[in-house]
Every structure is written in structure tokens, then in C-alpha cells.
PyMOL CGO cylinders between C-alpha atoms (Angstrom):
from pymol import cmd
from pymol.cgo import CYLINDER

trace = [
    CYLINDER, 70.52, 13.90, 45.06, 69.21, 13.87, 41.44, 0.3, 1, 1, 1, 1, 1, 1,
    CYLINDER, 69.21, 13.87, 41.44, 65.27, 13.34, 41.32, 0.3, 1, 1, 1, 1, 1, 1,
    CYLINDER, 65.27, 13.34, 41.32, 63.66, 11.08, 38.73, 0.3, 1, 1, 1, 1, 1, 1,
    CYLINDER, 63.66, 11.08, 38.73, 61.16, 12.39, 36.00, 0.3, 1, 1, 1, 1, 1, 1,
    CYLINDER, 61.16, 12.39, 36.00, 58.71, 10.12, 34.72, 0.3, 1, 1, 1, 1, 1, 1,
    CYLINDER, 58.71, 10.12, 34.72, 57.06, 10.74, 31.40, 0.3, 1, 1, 1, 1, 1, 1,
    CYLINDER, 57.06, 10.74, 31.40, 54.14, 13.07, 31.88, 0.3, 1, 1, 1, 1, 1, 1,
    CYLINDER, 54.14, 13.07, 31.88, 55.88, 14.69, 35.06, 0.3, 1, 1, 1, 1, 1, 1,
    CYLINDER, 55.88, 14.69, 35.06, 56.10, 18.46, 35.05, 0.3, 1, 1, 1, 1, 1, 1,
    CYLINDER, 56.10, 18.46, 35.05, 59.47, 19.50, 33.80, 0.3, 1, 1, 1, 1, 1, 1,
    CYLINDER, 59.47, 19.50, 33.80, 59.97, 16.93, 31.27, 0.3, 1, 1, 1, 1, 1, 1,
    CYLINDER, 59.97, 16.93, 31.27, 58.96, 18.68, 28.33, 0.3, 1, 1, 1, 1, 1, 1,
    CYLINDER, 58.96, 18.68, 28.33, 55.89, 16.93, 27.96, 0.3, 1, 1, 1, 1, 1, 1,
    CYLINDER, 55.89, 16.93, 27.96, 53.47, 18.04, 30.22, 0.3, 1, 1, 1, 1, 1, 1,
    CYLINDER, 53.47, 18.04, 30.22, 50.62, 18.21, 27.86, 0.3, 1, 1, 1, 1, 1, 1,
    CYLINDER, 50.62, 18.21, 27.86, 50.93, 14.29, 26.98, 0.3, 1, 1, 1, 1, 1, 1,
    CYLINDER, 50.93, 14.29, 26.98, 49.78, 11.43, 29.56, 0.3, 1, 1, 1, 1, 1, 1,
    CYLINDER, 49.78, 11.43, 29.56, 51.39, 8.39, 28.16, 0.3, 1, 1, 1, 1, 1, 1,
    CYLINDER, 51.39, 8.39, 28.16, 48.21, 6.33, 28.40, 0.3, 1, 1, 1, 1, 1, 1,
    CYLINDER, 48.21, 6.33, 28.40, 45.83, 8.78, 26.95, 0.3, 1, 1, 1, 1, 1, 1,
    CYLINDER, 45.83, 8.78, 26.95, 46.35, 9.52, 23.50, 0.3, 1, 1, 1, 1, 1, 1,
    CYLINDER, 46.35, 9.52, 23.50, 43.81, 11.86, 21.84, 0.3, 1, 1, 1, 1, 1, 1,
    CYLINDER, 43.81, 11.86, 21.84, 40.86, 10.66, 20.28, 0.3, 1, 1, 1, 1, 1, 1,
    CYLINDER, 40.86, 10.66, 20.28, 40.77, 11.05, 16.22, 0.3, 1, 1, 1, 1, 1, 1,
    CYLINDER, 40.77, 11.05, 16.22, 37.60, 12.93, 14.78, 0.3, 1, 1, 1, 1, 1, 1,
    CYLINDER, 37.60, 12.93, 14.78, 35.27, 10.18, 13.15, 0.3, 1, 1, 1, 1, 1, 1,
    CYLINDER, 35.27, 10.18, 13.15, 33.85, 11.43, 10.05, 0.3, 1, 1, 1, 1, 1, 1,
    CYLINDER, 33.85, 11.43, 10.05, 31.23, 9.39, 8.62, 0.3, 1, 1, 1, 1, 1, 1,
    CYLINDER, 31.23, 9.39, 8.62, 32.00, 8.26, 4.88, 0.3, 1, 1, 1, 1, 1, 1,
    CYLINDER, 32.00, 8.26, 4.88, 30.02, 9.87, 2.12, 0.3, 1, 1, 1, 1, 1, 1,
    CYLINDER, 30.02, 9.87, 2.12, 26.33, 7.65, 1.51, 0.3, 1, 1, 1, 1, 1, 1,
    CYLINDER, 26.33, 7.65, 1.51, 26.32, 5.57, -1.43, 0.3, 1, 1, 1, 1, 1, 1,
    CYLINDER, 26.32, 5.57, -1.43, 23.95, 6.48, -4.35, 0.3, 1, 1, 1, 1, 1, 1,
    CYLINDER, 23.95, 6.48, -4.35, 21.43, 4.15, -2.92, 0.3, 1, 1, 1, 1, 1, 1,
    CYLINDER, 21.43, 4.15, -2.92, 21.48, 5.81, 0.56, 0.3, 1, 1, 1, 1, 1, 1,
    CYLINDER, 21.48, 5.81, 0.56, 21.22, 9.41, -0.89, 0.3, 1, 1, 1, 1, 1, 1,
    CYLINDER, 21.22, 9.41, -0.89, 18.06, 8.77, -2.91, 0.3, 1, 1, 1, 1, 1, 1,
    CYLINDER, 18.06, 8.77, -2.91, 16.31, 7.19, 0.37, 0.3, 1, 1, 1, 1, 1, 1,
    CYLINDER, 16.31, 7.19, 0.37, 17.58, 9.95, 1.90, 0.3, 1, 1, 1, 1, 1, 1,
    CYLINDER, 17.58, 9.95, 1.90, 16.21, 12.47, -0.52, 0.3, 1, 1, 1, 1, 1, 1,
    CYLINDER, 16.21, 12.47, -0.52, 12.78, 10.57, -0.63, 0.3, 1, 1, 1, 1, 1, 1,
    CYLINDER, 12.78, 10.57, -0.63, 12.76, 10.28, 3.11, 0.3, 1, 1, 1, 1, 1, 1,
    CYLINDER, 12.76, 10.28, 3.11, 13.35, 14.06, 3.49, 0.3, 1, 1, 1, 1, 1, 1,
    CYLINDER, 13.35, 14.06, 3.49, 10.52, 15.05, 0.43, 0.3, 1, 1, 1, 1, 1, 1,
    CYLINDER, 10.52, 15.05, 0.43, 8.05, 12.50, 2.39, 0.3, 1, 1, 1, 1, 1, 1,
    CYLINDER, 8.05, 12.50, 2.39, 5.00, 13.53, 4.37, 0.3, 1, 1, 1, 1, 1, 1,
    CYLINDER, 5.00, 13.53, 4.37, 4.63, 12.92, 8.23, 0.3, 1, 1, 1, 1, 1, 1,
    CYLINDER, 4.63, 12.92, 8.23, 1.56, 10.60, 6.86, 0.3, 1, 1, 1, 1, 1, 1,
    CYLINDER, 1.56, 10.60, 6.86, 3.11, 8.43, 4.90, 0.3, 1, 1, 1, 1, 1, 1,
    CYLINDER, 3.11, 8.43, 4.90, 4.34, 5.62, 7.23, 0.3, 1, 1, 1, 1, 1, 1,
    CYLINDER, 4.34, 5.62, 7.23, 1.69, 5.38, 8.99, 0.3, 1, 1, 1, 1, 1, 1,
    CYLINDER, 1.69, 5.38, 8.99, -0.59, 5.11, 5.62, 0.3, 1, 1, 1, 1, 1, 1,
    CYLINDER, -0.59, 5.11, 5.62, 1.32, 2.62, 4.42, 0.3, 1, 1, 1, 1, 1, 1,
    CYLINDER, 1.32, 2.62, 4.42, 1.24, 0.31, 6.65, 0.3, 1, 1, 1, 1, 1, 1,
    CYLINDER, 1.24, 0.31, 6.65, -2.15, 0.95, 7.35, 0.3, 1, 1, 1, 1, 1, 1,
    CYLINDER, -2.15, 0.95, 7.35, -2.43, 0.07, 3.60, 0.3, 1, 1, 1, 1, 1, 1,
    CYLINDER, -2.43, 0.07, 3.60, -0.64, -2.73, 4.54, 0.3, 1, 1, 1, 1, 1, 1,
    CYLINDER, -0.64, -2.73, 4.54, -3.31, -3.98, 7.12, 0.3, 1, 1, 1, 1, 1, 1,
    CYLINDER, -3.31, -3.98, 7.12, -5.90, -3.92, 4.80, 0.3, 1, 1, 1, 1, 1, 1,
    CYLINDER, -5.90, -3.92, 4.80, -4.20, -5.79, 2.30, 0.3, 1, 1, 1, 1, 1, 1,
    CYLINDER, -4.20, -5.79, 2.30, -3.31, -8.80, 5.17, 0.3, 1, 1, 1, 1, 1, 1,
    CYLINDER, -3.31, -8.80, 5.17, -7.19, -8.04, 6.15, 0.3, 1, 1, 1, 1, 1, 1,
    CYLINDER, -7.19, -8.04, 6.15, -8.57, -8.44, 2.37, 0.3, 1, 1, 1, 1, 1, 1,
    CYLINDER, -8.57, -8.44, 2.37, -6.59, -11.73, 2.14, 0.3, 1, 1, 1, 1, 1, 1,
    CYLINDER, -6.59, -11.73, 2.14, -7.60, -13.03, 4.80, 0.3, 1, 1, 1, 1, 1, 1,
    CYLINDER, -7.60, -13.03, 4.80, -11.44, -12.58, 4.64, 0.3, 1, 1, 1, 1, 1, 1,
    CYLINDER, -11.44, -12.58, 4.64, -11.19, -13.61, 1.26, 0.3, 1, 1, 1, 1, 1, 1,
    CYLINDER, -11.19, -13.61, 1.26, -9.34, -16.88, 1.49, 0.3, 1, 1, 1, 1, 1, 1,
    CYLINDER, -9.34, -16.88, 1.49, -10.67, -18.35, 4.37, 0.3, 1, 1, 1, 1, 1, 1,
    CYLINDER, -10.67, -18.35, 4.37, -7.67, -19.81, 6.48, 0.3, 1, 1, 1, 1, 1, 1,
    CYLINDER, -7.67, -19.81, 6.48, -10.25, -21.87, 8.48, 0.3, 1, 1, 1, 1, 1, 1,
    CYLINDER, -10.25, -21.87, 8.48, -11.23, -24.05, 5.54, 0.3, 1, 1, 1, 1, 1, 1,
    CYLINDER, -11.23, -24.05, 5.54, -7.81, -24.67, 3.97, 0.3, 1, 1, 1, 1, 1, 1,
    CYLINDER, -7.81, -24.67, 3.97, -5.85, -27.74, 4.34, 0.3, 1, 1, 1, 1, 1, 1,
    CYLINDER, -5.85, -27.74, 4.34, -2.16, -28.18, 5.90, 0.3, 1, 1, 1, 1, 1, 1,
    CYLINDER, -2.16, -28.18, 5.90, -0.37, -27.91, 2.07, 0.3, 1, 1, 1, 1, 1, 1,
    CYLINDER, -0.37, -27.91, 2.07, -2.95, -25.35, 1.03, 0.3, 1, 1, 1, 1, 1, 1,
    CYLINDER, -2.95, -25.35, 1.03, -0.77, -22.07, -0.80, 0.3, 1, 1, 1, 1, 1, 1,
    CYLINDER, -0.77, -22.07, -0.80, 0.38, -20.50, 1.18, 0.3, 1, 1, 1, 1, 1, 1,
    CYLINDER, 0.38, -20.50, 1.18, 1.49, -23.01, 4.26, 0.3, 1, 1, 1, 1, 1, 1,
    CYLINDER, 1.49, -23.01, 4.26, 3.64, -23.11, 6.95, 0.3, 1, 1, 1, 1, 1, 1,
    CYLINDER, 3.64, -23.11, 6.95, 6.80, -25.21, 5.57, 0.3, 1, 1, 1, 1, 1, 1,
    CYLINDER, 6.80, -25.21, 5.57, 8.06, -26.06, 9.64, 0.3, 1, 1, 1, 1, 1, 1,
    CYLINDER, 8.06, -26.06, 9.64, 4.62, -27.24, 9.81, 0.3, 1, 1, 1, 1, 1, 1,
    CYLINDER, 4.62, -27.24, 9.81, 4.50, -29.21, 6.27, 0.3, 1, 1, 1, 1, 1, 1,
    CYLINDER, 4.50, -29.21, 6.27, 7.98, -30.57, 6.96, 0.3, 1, 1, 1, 1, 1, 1,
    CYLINDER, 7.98, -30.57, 6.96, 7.85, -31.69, 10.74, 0.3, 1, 1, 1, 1, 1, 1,
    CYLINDER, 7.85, -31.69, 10.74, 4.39, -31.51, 11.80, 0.3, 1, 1, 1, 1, 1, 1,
    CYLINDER, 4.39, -31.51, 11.80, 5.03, -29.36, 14.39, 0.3, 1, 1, 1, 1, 1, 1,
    CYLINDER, 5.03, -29.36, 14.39, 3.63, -25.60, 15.24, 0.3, 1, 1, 1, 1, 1, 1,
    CYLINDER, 3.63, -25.60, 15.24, 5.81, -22.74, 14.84, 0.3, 1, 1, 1, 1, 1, 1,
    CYLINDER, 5.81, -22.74, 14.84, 5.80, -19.80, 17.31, 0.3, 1, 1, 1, 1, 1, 1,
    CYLINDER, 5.80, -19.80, 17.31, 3.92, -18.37, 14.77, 0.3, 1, 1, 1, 1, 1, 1,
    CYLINDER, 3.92, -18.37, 14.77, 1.06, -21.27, 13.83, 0.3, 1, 1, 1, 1, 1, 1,
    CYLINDER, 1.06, -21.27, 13.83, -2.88, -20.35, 14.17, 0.3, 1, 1, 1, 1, 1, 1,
    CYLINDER, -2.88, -20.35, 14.17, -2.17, -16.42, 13.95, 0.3, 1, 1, 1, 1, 1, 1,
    CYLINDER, -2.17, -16.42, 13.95, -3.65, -16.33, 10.37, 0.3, 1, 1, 1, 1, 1, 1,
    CYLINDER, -3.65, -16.33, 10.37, -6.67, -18.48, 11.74, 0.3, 1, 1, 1, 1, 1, 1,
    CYLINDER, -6.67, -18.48, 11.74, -6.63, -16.13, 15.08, 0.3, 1, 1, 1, 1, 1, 1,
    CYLINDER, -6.63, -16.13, 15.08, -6.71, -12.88, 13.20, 0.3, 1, 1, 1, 1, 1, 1,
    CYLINDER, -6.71, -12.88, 13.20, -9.71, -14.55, 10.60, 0.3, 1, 1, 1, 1, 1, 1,
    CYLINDER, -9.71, -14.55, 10.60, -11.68, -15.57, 14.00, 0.3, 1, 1, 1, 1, 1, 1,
    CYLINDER, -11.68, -15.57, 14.00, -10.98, -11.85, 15.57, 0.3, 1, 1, 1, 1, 1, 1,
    CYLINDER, -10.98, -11.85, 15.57, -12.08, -10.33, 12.40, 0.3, 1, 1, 1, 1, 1, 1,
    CYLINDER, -12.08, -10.33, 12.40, -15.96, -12.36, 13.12, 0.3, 1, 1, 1, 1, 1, 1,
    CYLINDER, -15.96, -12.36, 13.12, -15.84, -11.04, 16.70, 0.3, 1, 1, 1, 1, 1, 1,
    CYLINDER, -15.84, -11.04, 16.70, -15.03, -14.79, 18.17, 0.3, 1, 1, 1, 1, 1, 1,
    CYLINDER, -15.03, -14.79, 18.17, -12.05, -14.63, 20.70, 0.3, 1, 1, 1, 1, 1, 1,
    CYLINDER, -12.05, -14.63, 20.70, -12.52, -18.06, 22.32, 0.3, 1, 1, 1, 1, 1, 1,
    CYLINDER, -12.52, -18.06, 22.32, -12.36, -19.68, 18.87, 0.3, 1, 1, 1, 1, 1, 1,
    CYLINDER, -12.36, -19.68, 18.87, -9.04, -17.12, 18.16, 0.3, 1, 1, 1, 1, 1, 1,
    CYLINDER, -9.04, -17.12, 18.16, -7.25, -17.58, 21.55, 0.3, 1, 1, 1, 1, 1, 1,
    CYLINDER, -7.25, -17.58, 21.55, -8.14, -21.30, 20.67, 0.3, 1, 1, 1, 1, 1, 1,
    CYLINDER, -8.14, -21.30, 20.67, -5.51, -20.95, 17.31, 0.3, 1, 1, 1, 1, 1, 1,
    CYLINDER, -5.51, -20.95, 17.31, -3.43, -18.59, 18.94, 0.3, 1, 1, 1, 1, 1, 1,
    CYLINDER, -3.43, -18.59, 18.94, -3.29, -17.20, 22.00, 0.3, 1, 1, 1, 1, 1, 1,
    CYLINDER, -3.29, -17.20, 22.00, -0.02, -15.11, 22.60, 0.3, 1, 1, 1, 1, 1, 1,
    CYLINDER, -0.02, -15.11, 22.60, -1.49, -12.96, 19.13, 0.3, 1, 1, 1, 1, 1, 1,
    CYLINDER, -1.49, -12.96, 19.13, -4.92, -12.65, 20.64, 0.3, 1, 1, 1, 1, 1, 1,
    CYLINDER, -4.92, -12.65, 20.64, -2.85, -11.39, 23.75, 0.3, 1, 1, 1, 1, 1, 1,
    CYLINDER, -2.85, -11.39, 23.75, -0.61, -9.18, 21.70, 0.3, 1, 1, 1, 1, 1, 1,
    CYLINDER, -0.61, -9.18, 21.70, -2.81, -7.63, 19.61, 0.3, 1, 1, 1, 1, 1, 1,
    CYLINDER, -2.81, -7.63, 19.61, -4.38, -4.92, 21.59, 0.3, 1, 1, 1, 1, 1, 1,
    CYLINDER, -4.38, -4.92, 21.59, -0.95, -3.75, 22.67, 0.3, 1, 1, 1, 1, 1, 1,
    CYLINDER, -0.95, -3.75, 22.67, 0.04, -3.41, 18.73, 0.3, 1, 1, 1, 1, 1, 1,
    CYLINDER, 0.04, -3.41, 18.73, -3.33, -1.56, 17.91, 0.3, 1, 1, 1, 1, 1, 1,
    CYLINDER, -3.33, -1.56, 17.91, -2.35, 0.84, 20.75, 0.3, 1, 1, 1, 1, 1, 1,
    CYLINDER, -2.35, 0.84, 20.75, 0.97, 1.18, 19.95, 0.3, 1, 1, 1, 1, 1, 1,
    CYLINDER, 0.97, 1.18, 19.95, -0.22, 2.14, 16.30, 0.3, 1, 1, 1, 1, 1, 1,
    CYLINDER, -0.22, 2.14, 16.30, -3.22, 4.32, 16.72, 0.3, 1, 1, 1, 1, 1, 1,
    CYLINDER, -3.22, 4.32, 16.72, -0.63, 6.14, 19.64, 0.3, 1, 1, 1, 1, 1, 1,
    CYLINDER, -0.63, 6.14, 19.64, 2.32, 6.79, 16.79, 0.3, 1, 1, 1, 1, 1, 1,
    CYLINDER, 2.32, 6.79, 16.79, 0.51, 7.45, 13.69, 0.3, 1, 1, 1, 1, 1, 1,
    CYLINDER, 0.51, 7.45, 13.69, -1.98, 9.70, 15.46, 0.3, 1, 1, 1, 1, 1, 1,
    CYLINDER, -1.98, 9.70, 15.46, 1.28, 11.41, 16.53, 0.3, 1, 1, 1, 1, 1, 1,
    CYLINDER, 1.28, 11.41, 16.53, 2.70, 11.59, 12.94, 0.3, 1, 1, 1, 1, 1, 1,
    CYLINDER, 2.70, 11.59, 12.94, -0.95, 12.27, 11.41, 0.3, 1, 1, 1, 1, 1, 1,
    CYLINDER, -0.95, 12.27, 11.41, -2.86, 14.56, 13.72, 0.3, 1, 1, 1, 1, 1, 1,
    CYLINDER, -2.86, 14.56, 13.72, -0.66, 15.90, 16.17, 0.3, 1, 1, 1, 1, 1, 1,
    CYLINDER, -0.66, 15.90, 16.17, -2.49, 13.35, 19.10, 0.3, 1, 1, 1, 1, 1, 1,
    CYLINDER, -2.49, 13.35, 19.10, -0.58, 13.28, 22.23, 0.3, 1, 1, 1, 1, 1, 1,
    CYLINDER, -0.58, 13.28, 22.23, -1.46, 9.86, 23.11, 0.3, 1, 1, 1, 1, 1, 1,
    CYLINDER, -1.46, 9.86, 23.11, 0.58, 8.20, 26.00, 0.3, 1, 1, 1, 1, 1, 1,
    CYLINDER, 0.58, 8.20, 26.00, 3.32, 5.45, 24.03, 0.3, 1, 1, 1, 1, 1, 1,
    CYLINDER, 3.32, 5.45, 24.03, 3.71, 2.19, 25.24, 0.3, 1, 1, 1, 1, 1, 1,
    CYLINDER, 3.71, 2.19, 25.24, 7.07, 1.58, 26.63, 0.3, 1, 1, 1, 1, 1, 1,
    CYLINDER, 7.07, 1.58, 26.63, 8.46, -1.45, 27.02, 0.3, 1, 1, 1, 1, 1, 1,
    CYLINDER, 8.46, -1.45, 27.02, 11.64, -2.07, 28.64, 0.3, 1, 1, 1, 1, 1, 1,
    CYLINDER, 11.64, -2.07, 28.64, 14.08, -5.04, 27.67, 0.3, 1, 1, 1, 1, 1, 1,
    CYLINDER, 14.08, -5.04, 27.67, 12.87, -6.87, 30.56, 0.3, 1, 1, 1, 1, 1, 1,
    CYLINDER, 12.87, -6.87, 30.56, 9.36, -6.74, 29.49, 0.3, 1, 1, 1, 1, 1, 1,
    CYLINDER, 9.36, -6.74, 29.49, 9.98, -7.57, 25.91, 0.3, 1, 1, 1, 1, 1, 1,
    CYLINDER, 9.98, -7.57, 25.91, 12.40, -10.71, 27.39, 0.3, 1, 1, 1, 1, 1, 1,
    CYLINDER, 12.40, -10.71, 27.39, 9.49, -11.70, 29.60, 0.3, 1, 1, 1, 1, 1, 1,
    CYLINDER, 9.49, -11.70, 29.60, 7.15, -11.64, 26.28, 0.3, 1, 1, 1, 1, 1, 1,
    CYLINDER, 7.15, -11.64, 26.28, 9.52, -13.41, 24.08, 0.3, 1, 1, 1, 1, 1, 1,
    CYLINDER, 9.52, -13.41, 24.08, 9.96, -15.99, 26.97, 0.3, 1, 1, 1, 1, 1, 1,
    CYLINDER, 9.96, -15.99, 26.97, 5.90, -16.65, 27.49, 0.3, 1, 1, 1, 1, 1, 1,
    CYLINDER, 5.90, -16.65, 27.49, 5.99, -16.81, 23.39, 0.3, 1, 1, 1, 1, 1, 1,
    CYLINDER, 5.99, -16.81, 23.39, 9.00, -19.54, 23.25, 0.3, 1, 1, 1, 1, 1, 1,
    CYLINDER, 9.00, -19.54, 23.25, 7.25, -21.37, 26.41, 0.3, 1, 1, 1, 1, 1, 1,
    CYLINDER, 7.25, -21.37, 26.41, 4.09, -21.17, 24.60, 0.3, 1, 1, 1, 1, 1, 1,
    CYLINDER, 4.09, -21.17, 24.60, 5.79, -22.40, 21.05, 0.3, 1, 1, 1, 1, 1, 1,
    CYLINDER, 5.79, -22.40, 21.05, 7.00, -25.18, 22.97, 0.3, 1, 1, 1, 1, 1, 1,
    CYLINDER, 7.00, -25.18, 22.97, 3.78, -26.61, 25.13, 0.3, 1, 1, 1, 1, 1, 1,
    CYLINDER, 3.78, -26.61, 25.13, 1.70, -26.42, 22.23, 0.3, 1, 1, 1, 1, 1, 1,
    CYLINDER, 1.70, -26.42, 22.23, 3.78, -29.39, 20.57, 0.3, 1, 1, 1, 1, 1, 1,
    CYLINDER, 3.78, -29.39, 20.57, 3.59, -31.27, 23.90, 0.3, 1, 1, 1, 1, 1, 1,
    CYLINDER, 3.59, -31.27, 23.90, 1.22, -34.66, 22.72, 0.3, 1, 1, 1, 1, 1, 1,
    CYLINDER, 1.22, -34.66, 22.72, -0.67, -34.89, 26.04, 0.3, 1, 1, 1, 1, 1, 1,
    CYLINDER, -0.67, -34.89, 26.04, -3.41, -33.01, 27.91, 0.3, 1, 1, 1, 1, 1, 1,
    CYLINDER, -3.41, -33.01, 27.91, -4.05, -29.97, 28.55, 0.3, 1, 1, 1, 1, 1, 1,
    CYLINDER, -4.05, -29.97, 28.55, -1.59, -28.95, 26.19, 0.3, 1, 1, 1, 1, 1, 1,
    CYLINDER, -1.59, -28.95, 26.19, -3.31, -30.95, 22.76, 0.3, 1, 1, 1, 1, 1, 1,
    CYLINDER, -3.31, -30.95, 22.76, -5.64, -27.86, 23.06, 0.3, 1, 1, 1, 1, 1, 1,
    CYLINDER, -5.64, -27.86, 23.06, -3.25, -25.78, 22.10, 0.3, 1, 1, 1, 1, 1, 1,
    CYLINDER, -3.25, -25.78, 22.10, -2.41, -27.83, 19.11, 0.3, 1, 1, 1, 1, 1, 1,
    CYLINDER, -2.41, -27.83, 19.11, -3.61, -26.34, 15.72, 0.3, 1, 1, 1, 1, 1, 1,
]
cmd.load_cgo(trace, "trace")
């Protein structure tokens, strides 16, 4: 009685080979173009400092602005303006922050959780998260990091969209959240 070999049995000369599993080829990542090599370089030659100074930079800049122009006086097409706003007269998810950070910078949270409330929420979380990372990358703090999971950013996002959407709403309670 003659016995039947499949492929990849023992004794068919191919003992080393499964015929579903074929070996994987070596990936080898294709040389960076000229553009990626000098961030590269410049990333590599940069200081531990330097993010976190530039965006602190950055802060100041949004800070100087908006101290200096007043967001609380300006009018709906006032430079620079929401264009959802100008165009549909609705609030964007992002409406009121400008006023809300200009009302936090005075010290007067019920007048900046009045123009925005998820940002007042927010922004102790993003001062956190900051001071945690660049004291990291500055002085060597060991500072516990915020982690968020997916689920807690989803949540977050969710509460923003929900708020982005009641805030619209033309009736009571939610014409207080109207800016």
C-alpha cells in the first residue's frame, strides 16, 4: 500500500518549506530625502530646551496678542474672525476661546467659562501636561504625565462635539452658551 506525501510532509524533499508560510522579506527603509536629512541633522544638533522654549515663545506671542487687541471689544467681522461664524452665524467648537483665554488672563472664570467652557475646563490639564514635559526636557523634573487613554480622549472629544452642538440650540438654558 503506497502512502501519500503532501507538500511539507517529511520525506518529500521539502521539509524546510510550509506551503502557506513563505518567509518574510527584510524591509529596509528608503534613503530620507534632502529635506528629511537636514531636519534630521537640525533635530540631532538641537538642545533638550528647545521645544519646550519655543512653544513657550509661542504662548507669549498668543498672550501679547491677546492682551493687546482686546477680543472682548471687537465686532463679529473684526480681523481676525471666525469665517463659520461670519458665514452661518453659528459657533464653532472652537468660538469664545480667544474671549475665554482674555477673561482667564484678568483672573475672571465665570465671565471665561461664560465664552467657553470646555477651554476653561481644558486648560489646567494642558498647563500640567506642559510644565510636566518641558520640566522633563529642561530640568530633569520627574513630574507624574498625564495619561490619557483613547477612551478618555473619545469621552472629551464627545463632551466638546455635544457642547459645539447645544450652544447653537436657540432656546433656554442653552442661549447662555451662545457667544
Amino acid at each position: 500500500m503506497a502512502t501519500v506525501q503532501h507538500p511539507g510532509q517529511v520525506g518529500d524533499g521539502h521539509e524546510h518549506e510550509h506551503p502557506y508560510q513563505h518567509p518574510h522579506p527584510h524591509w529596509t527603509p528608503p534613503p530620507p530625502d534632502p529635506i528629511s536629512r537636514f531636519v534630521m541633522k537640525v533635530w540631532a544638533r538641537t538642545p533638550r530646551w528647545a521645544a519646550p522654549l519655543a512653544i513657550l515663545l509661542c504662548f507669549a506671542g498668543a498672550t501679547t496678542y491677546v492682551l493687546a487687541a482686546d477680543p472682548t471689544d471687537s465686532q463679529a467681522d473684526a480681523v481676525p474672525t471666525c469665517l463659520l461664524k461670519l458665514t452661518t452665524g453659528f459657533d464653532c467648537p472652537g468660538c469664545g476661546g480667544t474671549r475665554a483665554f482674555f477673561y482667564l488672563l484678568y483672573g475672571n472664570i465665570p465671565a471665561a467659562a461664560r465664552h467657553h467652557a470646555m477651554f476653561v475646563f481644558a486648560l489646567p490639564f494642558l498647563l500640567y501636561a506642559f510644565v510636566a514635559w518641558g520640566g522633563r526636557e529642561v530640568f530633569r523634573w520627574r513630574l507624574p504625565m498625564l495619561r490619557f487613554g483613547p477612551k478618555t480622549v473619545g469621552i472629551f472629544i464627545a463632551a466638546w462635539g455635544v457642547f459645539s452642538v447645544l450652544r447653537n440650540l436657540p432656546w433656554p438654558p442653552f442661549t447662555w452658551l451662545y457667544v
